[in-house]
C-alpha positions as CSV (number, residue, x, y, z in Angstrom):
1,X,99.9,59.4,80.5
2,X,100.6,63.0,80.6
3,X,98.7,65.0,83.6
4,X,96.3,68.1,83.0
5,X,96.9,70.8,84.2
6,X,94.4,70.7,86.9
7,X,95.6,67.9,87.9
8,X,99.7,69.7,88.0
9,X,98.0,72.4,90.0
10,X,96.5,70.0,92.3
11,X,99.7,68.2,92.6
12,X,101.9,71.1,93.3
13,X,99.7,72.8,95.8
14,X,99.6,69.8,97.8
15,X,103.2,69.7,97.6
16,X,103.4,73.3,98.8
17,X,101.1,72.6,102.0
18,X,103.2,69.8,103.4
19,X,106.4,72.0,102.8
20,X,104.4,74.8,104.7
21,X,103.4,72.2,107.5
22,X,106.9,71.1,107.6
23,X,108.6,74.5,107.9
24,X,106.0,76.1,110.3
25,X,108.5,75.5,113.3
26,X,109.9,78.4,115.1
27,X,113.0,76.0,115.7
28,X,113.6,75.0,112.3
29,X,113.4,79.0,111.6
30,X,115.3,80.3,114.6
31,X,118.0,77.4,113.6
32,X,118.0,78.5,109.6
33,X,116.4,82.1,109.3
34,X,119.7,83.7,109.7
35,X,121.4,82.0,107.0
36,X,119.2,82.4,104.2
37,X,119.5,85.0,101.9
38,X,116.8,87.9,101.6
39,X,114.7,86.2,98.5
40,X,115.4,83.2,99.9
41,X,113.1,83.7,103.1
42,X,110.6,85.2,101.1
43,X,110.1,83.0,98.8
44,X,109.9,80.6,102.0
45,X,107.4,83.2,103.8
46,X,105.3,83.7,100.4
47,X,105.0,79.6,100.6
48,X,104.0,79.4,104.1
49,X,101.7,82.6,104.3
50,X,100.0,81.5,100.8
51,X,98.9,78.1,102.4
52,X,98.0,79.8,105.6
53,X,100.5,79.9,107.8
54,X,100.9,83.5,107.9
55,X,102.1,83.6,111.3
56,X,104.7,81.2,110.8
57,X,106.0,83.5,107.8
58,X,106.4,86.4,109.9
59,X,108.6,84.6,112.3
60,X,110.9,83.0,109.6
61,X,110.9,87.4,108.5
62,X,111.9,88.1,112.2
63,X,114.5,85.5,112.2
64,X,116.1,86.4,109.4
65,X,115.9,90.2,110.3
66,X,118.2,89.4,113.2
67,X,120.9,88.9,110.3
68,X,119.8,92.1,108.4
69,X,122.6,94.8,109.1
70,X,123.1,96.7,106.4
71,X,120.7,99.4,105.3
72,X,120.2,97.8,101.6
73,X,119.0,94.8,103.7
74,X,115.4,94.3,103.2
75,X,114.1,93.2,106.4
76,X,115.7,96.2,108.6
77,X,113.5,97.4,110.5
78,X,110.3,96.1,109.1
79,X,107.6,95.2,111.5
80,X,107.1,91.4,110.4
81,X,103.5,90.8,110.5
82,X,102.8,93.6,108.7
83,X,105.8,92.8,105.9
84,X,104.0,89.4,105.5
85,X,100.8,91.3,105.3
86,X,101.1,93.8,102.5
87,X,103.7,92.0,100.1
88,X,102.4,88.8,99.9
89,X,100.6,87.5,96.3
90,X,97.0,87.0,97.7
């Protein structure tokens, strides 16, 4: 039996709030943030702040701004709440 689509969407977005759950520790971020690429942490942070953890998201975006050096870098210097706030889908 094939699922509907409703029922995908239903699927995947519960799958999305226990990854959120999961990664909204400051540990697991202080531990990882650093070593994730720049599109990686955001599409981390998009997951976490779409399902509600939006302060979580900003401290996996200040985390990973520790490792940001370079001026093409694209979380130099950003102010992390309000990064999470204005780029996010919703």
């Amino acid at each position: 039996m094939t699922a509907t689509a409703n029922e995908r969407l239903a699927a995947v977005t519960a799958a999305a709030v226990v990854f959120a759950d999961v990664f909204d520790s400051g540990d697991i971020a202080a531990s990882v943030a650093t070593s994730l690429t720049c599109t990686e942490v955001d599409a981390l942070a998009a997951v976490l702040a779409e399902t509600g953890h939006r302060d979580a998201a900003a401290q996996w975006i200040e985390y990973h701004a520790a490792s940001d050096d370079e001026e093409v870098d694209t979380h130099q210097n950003v102010d992390p709440d309000e990064y999470v706030a204005t780029w996010l889908i919703s």
